[in-house]
N, CA, C, O and CB atoms as a CASP TS submission, in Angstrom:
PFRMAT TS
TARGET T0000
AUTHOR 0000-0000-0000
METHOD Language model
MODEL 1
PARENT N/A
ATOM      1  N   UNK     1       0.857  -1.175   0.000  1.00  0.00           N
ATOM      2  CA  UNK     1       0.000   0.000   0.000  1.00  0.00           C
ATOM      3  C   UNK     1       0.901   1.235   0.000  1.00  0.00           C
ATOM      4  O   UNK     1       1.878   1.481   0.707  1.00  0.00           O
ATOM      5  CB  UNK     1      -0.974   0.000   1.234  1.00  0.00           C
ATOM      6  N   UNK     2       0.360   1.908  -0.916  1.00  0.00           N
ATOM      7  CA  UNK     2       1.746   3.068  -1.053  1.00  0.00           C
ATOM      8  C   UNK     2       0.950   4.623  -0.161  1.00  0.00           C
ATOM      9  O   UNK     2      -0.264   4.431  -0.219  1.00  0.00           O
ATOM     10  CB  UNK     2       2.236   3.543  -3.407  1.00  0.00           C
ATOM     11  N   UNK     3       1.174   5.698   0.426  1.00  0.00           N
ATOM     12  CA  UNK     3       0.788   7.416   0.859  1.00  0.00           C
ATOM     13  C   UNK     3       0.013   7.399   0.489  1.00  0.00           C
ATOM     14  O   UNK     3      -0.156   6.335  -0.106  1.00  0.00           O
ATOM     15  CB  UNK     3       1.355   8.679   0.525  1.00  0.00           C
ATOM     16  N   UNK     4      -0.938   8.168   0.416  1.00  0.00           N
ATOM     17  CA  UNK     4      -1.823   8.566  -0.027  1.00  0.00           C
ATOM     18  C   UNK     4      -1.539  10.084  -0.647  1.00  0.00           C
ATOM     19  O   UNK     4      -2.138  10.549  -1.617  1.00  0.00           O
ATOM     20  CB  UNK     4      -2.728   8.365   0.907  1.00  0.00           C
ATOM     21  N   UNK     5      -0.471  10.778   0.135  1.00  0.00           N
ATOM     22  CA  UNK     5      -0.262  11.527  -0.009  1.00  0.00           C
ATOM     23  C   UNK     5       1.031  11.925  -0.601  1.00  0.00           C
ATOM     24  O   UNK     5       1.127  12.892  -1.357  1.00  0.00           O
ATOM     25  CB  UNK     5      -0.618  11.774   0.746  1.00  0.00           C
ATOM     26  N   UNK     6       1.933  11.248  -0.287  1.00  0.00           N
ATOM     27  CA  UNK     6       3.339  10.920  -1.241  1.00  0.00           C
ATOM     28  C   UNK     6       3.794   9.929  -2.299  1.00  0.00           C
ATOM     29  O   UNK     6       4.739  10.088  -3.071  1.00  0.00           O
ATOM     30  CB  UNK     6       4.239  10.654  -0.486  1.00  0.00           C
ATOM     31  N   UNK     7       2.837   8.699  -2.204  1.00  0.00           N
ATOM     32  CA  UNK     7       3.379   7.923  -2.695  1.00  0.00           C
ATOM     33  C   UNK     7       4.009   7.086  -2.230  1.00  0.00           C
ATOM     34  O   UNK     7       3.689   5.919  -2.459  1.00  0.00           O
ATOM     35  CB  UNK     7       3.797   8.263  -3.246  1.00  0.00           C
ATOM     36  N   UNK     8       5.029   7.359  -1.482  1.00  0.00           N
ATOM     37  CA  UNK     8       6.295   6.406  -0.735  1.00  0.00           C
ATOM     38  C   UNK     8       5.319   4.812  -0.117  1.00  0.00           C
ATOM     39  O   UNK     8       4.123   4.933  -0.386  1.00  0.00           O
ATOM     40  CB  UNK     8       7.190   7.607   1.074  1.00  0.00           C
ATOM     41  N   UNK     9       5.579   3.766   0.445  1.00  0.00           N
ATOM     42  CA  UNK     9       5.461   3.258   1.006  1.00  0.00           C
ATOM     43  C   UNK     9       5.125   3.252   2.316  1.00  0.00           C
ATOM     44  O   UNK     9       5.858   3.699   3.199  1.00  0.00           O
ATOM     45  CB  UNK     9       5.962   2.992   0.715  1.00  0.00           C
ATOM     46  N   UNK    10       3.578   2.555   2.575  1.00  0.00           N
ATOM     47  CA  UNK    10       3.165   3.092   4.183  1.00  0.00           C
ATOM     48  C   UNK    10       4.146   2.141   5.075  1.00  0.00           C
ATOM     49  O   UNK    10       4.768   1.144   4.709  1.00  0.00           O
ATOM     50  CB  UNK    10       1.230   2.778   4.692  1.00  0.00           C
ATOM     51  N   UNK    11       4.082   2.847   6.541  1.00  0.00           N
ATOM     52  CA  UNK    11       4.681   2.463   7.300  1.00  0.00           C
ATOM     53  C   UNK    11       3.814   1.838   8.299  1.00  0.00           C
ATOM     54  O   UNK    11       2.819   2.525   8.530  1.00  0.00           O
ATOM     55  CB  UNK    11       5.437   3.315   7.602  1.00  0.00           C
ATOM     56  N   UNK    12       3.902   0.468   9.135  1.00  0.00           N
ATOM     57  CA  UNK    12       3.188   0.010  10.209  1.00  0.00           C
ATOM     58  C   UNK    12       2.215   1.198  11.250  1.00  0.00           C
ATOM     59  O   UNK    12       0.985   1.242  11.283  1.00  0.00           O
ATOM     60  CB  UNK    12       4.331  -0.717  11.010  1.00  0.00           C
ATOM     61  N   UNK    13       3.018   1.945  11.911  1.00  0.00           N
ATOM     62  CA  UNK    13       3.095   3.260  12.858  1.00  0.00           C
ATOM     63  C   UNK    13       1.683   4.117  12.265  1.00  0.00           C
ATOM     64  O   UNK    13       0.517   4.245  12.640  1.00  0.00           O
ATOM     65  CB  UNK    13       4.829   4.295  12.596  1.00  0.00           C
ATOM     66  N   UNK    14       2.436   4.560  11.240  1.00  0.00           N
ATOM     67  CA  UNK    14       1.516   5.310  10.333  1.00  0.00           C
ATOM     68  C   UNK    14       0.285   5.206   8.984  1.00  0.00           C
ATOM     69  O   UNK    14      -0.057   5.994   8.102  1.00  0.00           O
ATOM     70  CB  UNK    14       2.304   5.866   9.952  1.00  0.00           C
ATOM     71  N   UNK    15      -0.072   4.021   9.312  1.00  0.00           N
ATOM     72  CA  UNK    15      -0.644   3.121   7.854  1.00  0.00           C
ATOM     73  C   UNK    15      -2.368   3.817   7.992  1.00  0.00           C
ATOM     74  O   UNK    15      -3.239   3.539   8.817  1.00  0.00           O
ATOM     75  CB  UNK    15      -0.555   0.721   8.087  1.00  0.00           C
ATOM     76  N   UNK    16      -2.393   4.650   7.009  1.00  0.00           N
ATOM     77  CA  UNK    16      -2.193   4.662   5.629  1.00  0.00           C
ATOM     78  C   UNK    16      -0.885   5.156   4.883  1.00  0.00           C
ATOM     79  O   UNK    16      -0.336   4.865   3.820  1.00  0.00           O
ATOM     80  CB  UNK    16      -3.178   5.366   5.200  1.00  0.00           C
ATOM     81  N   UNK    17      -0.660   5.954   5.828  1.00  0.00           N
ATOM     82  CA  UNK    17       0.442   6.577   6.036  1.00  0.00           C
ATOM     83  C   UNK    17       2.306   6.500   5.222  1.00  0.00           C
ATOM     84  O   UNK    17       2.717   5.624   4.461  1.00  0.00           O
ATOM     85  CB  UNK    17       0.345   6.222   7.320  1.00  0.00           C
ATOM     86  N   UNK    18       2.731   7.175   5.506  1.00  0.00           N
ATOM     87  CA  UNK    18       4.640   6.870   5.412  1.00  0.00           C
ATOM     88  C   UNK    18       5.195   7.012   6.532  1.00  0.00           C
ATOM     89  O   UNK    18       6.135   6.442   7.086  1.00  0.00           O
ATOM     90  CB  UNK    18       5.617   7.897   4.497  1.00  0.00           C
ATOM     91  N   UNK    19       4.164   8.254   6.951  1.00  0.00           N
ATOM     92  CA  UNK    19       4.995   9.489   7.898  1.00  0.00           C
ATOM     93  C   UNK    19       4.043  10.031   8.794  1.00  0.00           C
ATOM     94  O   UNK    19       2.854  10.111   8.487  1.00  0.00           O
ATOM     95  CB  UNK    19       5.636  10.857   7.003  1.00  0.00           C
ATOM     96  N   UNK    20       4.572  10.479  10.083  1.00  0.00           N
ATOM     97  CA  UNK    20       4.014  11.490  10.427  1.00  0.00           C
ATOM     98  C   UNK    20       3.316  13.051   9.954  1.00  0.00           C
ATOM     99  O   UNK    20       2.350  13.806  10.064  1.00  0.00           O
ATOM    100  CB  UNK    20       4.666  11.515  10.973  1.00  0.00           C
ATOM    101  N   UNK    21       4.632  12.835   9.362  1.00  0.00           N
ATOM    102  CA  UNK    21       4.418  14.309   8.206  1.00  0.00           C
ATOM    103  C   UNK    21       3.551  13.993   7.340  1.00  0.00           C
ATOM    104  O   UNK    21       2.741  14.877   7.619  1.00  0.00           O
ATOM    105  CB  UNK    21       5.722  14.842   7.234  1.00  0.00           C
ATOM    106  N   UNK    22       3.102  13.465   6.557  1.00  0.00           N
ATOM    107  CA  UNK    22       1.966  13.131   5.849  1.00  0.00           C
ATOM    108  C   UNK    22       0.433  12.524   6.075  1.00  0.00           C
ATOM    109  O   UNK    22      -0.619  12.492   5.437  1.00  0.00           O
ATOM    110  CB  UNK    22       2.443  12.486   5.220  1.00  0.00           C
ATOM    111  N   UNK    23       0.920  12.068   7.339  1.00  0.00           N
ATOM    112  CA  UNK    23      -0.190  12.149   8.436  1.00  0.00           C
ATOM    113  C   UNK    23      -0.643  13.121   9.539  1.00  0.00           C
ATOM    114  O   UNK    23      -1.242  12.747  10.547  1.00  0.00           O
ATOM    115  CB  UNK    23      -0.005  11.245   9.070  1.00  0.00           C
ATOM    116  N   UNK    24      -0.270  14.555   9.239  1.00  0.00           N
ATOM    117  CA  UNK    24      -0.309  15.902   9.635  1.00  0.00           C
ATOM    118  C   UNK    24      -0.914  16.580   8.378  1.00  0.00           C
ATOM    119  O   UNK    24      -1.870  17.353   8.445  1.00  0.00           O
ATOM    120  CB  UNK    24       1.140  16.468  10.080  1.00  0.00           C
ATOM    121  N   UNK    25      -0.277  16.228   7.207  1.00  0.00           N
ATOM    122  CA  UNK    25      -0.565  16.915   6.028  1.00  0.00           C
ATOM    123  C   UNK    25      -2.221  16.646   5.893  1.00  0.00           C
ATOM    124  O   UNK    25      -3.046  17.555   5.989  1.00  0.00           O
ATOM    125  CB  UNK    25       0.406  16.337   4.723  1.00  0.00           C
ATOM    126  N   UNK    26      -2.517  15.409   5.683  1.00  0.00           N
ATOM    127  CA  UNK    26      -4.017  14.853   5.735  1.00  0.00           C
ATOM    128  C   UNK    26      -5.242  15.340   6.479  1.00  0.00           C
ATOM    129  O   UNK    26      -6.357  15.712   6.112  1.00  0.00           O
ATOM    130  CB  UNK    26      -3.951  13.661   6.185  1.00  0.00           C
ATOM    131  N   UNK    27      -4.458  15.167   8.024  1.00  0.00           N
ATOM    132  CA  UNK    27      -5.575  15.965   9.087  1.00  0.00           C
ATOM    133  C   UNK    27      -5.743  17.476   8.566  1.00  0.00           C
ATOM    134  O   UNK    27      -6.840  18.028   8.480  1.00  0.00           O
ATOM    135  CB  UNK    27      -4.939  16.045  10.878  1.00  0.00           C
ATOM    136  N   UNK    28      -4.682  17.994   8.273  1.00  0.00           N
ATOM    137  CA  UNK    28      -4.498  19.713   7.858  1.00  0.00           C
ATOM    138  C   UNK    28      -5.685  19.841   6.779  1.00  0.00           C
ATOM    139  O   UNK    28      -6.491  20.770   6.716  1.00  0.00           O
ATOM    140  CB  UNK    28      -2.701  20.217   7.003  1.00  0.00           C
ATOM    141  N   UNK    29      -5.609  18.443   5.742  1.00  0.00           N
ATOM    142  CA  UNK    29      -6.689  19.106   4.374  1.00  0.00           C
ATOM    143  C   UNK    29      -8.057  19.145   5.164  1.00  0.00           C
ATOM    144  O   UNK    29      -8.880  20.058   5.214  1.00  0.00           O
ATOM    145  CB  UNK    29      -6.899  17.872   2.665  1.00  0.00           C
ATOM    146  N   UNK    30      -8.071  18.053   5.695  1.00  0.00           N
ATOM    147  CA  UNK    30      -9.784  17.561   6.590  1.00  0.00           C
ATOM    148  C   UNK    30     -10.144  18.614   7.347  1.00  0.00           C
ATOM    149  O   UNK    30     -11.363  18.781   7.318  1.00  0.00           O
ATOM    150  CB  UNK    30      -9.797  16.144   7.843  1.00  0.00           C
ATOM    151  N   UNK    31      -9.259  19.794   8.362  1.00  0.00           N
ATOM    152  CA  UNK    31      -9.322  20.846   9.394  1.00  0.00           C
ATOM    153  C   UNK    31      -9.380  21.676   8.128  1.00  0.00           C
ATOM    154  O   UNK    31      -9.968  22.669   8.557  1.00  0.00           O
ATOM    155  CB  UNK    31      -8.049  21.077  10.660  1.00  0.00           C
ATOM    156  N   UNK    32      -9.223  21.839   7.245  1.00  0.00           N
ATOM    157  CA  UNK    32      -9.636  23.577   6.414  1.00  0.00           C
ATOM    158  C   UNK    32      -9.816  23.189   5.269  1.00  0.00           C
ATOM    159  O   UNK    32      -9.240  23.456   4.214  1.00  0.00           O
ATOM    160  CB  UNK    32      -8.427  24.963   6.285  1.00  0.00           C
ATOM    161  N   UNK    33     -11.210  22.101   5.685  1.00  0.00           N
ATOM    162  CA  UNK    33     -12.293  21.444   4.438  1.00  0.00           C
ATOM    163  C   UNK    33     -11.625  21.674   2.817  1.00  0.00           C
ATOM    164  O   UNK    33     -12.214  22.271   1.915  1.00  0.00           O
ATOM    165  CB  UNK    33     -14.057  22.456   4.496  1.00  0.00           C
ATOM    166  N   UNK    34     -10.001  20.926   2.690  1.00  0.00           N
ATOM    167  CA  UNK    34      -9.956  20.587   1.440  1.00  0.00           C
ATOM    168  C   UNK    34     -10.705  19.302   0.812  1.00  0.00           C
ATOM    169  O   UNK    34     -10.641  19.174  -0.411  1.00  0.00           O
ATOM    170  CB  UNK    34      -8.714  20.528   1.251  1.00  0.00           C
ATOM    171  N   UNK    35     -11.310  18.480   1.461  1.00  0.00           N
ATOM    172  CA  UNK    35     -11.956  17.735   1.541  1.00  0.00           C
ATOM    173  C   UNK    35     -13.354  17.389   1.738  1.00  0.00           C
ATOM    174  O   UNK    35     -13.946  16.910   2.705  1.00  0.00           O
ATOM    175  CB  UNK    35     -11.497  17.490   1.956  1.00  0.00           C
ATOM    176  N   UNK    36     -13.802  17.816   0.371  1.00  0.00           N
ATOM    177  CA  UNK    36     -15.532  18.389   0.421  1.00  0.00           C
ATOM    178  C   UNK    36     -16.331  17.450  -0.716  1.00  0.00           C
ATOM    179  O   UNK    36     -16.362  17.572  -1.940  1.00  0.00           O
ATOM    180  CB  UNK    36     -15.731  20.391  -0.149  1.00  0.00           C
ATOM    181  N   UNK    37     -17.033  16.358   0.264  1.00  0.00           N
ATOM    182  CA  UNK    37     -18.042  15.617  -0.775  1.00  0.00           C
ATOM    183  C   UNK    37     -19.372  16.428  -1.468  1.00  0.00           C
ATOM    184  O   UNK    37     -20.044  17.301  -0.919  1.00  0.00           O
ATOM    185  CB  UNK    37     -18.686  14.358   0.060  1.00  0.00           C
ATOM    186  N   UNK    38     -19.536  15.905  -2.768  1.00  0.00           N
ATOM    187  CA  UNK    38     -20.131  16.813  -3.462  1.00  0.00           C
ATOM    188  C   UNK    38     -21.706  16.813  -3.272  1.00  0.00           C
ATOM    189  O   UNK    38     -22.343  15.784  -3.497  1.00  0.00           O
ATOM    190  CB  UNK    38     -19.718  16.627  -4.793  1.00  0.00           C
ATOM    191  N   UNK    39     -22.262  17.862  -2.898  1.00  0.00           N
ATOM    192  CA  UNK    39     -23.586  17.511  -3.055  1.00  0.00           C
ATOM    193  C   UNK    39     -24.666  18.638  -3.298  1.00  0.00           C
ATOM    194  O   UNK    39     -24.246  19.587  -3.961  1.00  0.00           O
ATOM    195  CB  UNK    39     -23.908  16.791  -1.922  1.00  0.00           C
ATOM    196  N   UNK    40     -25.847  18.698  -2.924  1.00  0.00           N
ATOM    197  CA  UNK    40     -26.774  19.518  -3.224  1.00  0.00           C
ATOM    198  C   UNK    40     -26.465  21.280  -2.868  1.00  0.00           C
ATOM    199  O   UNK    40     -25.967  21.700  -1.824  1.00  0.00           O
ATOM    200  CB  UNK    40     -27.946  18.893  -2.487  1.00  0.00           C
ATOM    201  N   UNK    41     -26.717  21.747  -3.528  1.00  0.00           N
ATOM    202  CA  UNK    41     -25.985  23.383  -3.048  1.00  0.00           C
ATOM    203  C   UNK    41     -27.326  23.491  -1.825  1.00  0.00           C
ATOM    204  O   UNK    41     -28.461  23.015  -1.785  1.00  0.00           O
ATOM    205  CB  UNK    41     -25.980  25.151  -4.761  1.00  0.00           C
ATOM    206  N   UNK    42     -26.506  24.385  -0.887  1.00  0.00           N
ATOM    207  CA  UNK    42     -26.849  24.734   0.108  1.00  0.00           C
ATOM    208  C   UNK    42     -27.642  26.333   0.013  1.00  0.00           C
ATOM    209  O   UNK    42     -26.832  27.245   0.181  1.00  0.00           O
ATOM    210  CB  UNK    42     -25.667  24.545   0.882  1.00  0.00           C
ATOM    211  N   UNK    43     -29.115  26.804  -0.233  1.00  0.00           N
ATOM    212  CA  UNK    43     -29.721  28.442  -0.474  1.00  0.00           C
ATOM    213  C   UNK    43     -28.940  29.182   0.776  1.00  0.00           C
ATOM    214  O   UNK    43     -28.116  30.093   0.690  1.00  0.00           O
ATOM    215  CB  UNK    43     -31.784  28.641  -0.281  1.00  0.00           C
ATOM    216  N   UNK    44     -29.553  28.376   2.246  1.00  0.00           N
ATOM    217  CA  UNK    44     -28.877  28.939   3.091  1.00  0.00           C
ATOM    218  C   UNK    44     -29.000  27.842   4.441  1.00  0.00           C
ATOM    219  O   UNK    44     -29.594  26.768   4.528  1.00  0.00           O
ATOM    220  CB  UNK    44     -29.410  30.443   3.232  1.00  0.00           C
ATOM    221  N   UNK    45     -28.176  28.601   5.435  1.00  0.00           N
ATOM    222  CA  UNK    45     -27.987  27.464   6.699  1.00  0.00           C
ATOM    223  C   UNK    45     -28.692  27.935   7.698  1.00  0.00           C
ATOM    224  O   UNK    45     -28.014  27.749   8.709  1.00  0.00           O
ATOM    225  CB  UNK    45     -26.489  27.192   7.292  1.00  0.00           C
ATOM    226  N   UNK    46     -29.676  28.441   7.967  1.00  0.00           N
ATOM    227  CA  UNK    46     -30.911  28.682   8.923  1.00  0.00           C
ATOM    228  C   UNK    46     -32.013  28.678   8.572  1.00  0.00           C
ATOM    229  O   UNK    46     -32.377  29.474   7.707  1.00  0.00           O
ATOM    230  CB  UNK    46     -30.970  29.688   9.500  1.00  0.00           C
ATOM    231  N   UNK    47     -32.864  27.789   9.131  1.00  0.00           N
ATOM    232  CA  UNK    47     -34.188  27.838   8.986  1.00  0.00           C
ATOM    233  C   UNK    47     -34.929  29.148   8.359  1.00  0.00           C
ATOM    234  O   UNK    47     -34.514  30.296   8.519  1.00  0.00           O
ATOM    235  CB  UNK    47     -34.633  27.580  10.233  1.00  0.00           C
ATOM    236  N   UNK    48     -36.146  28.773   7.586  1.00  0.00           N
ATOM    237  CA  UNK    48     -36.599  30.035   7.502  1.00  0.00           C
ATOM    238  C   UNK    48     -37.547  30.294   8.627  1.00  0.00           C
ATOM    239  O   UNK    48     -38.552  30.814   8.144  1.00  0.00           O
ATOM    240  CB  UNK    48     -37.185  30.268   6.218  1.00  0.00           C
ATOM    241  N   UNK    49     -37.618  30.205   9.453  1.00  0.00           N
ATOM    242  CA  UNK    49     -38.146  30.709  10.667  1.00  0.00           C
ATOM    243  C   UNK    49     -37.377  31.244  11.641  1.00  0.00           C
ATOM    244  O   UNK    49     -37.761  31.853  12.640  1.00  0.00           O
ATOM    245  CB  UNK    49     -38.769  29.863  11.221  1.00  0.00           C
ATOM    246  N   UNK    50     -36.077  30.944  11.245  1.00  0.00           N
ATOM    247  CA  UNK    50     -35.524  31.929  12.313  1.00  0.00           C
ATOM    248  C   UNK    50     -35.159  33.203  12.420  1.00  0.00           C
ATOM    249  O   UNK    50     -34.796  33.749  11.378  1.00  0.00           O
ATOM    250  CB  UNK    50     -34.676  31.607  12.661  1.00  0.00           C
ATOM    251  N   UNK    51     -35.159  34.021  13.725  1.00  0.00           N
ATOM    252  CA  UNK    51     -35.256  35.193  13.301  1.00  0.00           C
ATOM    253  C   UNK    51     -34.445  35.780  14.264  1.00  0.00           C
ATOM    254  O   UNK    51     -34.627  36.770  14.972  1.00  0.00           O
ATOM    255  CB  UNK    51     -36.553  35.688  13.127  1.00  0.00           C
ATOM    256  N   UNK    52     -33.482  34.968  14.166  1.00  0.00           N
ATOM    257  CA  UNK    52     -32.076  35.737  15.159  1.00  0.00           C
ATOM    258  C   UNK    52     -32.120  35.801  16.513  1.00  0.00           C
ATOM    259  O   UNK    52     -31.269  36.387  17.181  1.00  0.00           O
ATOM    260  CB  UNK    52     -31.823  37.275  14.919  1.00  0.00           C
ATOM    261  N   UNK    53     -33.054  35.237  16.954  1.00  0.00           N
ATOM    262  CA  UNK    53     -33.574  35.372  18.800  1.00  0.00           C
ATOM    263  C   UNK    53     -33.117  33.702  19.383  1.00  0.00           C
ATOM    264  O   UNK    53     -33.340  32.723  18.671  1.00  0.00           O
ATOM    265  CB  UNK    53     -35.959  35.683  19.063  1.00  0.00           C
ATOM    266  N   UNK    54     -32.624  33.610  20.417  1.00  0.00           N
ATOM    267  CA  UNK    54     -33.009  32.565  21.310  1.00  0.00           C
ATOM    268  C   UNK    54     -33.945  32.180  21.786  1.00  0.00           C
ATOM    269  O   UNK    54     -34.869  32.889  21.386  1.00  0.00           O
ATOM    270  CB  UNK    54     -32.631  32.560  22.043  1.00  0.00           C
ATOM    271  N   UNK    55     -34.351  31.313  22.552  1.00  0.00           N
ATOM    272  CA  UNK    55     -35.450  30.751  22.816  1.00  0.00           C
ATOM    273  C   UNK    55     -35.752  31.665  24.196  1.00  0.00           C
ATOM    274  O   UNK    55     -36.949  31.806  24.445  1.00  0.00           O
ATOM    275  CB  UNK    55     -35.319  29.099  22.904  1.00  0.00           C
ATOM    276  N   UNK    56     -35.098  32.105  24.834  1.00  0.00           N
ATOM    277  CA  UNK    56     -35.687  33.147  25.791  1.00  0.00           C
ATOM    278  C   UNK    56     -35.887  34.462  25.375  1.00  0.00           C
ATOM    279  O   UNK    56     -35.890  35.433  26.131  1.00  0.00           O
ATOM    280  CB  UNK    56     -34.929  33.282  26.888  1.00  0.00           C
ATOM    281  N   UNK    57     -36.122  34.500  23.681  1.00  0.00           N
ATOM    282  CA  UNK    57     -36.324  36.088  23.266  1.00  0.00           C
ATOM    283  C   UNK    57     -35.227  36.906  23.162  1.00  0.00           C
ATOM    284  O   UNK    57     -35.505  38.067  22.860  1.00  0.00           O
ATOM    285  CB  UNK    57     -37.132  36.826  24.197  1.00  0.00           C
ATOM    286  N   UNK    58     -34.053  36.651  23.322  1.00  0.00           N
ATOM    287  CA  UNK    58     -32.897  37.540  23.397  1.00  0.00           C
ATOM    288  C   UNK    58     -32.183  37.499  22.214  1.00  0.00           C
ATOM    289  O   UNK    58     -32.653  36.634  21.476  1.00  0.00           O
ATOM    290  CB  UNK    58     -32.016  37.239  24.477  1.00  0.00           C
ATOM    291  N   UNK    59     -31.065  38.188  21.641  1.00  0.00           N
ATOM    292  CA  UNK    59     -30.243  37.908  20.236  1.00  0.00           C
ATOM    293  C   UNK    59     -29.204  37.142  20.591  1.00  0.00           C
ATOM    294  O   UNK    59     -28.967  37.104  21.798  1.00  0.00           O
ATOM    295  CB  UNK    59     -29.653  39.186  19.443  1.00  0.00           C
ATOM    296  N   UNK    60     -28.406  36.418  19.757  1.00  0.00           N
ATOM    297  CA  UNK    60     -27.116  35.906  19.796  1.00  0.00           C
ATOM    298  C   UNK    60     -26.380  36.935  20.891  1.00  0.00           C
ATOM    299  O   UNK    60     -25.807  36.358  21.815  1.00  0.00           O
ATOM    300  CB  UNK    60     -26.430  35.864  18.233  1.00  0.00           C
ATOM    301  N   UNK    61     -26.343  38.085  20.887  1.00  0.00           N
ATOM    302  CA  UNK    61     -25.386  38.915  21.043  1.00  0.00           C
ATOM    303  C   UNK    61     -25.875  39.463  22.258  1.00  0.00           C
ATOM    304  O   UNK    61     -25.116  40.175  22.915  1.00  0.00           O
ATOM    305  CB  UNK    61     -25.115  39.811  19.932  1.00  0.00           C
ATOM    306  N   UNK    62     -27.257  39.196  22.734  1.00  0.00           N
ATOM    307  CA  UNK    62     -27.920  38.984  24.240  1.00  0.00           C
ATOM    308  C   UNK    62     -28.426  40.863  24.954  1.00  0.00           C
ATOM    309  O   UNK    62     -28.611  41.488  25.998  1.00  0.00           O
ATOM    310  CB  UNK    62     -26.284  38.016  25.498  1.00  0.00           C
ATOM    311  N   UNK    63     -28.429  41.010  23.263  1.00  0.00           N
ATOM    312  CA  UNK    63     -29.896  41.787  23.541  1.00  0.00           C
ATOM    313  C   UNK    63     -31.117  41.971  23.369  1.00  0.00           C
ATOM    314  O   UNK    63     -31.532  41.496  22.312  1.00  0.00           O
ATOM    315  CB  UNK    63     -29.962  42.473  23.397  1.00  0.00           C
ATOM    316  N   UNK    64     -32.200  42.711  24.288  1.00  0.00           N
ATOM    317  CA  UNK    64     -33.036  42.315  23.959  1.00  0.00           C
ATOM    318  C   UNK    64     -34.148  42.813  23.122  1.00  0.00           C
ATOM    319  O   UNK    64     -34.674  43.870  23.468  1.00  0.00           O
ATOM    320  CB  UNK    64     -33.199  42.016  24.723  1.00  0.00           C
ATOM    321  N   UNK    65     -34.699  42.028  21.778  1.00  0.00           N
ATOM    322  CA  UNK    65     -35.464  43.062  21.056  1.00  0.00           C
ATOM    323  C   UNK    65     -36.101  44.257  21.241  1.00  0.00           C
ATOM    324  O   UNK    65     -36.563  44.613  22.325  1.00  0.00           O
ATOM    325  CB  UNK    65     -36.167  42.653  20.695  1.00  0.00           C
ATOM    326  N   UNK    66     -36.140  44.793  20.387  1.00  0.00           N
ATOM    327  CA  UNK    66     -36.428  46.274  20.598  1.00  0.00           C
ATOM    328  C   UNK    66     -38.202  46.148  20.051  1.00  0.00           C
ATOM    329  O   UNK    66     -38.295  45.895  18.849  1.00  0.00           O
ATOM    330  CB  UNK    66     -35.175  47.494  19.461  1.00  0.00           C
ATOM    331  N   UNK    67     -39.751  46.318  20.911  1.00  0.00           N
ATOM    332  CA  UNK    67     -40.472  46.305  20.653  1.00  0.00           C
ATOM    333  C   UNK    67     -40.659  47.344  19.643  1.00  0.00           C
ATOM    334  O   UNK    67     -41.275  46.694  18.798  1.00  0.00           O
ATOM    335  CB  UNK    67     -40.945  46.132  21.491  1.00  0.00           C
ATOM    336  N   UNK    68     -40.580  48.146  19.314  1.00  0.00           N
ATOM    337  CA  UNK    68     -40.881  49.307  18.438  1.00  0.00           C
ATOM    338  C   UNK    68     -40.107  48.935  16.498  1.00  0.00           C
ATOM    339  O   UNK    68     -40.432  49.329  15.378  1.00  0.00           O
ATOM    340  CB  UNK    68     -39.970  50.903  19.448  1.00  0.00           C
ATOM    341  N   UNK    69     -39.041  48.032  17.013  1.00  0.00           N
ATOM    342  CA  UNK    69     -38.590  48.008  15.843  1.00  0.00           C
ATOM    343  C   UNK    69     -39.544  46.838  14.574  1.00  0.00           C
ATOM    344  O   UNK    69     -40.201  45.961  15.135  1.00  0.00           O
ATOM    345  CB  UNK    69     -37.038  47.642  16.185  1.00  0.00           C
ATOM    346  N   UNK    70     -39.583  46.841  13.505  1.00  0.00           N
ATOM    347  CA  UNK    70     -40.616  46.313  12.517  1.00  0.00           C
ATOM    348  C   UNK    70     -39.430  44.905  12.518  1.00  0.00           C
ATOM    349  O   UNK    70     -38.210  44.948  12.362  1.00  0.00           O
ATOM    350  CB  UNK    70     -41.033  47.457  10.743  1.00  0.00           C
ATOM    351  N   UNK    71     -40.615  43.330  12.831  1.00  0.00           N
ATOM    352  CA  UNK    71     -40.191  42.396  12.273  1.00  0.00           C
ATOM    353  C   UNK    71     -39.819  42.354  10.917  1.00  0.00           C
ATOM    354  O   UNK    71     -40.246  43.119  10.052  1.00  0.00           O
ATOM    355  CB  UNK    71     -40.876  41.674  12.497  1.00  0.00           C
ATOM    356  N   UNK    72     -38.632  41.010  10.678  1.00  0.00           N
ATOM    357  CA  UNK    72     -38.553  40.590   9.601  1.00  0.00           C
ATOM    358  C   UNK    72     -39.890  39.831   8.923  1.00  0.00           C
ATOM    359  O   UNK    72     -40.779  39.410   9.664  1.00  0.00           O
ATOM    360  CB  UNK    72     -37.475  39.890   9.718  1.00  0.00           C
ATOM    361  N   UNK    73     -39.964  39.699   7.589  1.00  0.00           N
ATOM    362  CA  UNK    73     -41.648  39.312   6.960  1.00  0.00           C
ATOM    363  C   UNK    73     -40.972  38.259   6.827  1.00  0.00           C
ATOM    364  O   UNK    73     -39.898  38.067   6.257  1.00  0.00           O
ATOM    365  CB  UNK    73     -42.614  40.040   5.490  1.00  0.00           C
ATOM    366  N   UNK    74     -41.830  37.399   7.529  1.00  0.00           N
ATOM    367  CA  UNK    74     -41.627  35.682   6.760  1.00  0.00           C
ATOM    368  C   UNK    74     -41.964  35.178   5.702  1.00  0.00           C
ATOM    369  O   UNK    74     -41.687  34.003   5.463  1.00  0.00           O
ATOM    370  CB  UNK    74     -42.161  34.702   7.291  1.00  0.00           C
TER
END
């Protein structure tokens, strides 16, 4: 079984592996998603019901709505 990432010959220690170093290199692509299965495009990543509040009414940022100000239209 040869790297995956070099080529060279894996090593027991490190199998899939050669190396440490190439078994650093690997985790590195997986930690800053060079490694992206392909699939349906994403419109967006929040519900459309959400509307920026927590469940106790407050924002991410833990203030609290402003009654006077105009909701977002769903």
């Amino acid at each position: 079984m040869n790297c995956p990432i070099c080529g060279k010959a894996a090593t027991e220690g490190y199998r899939p592996f050669c190396s440490r170093r190439c078994s650093d290199v690997d985790l590195g692509r997986w930690l800053t998603g060079a490694y992206v299965l392909p699939g349906p495009e994403m419109e967006d990543d929040l519900p459309e019901s959400f509307d920026g509040q927590t469940s106790d009414g407050e924002s991410p940022d833990g203030e609290v709505p402003d009654a006077s100000r105009p909701k977002r239209p769903q």
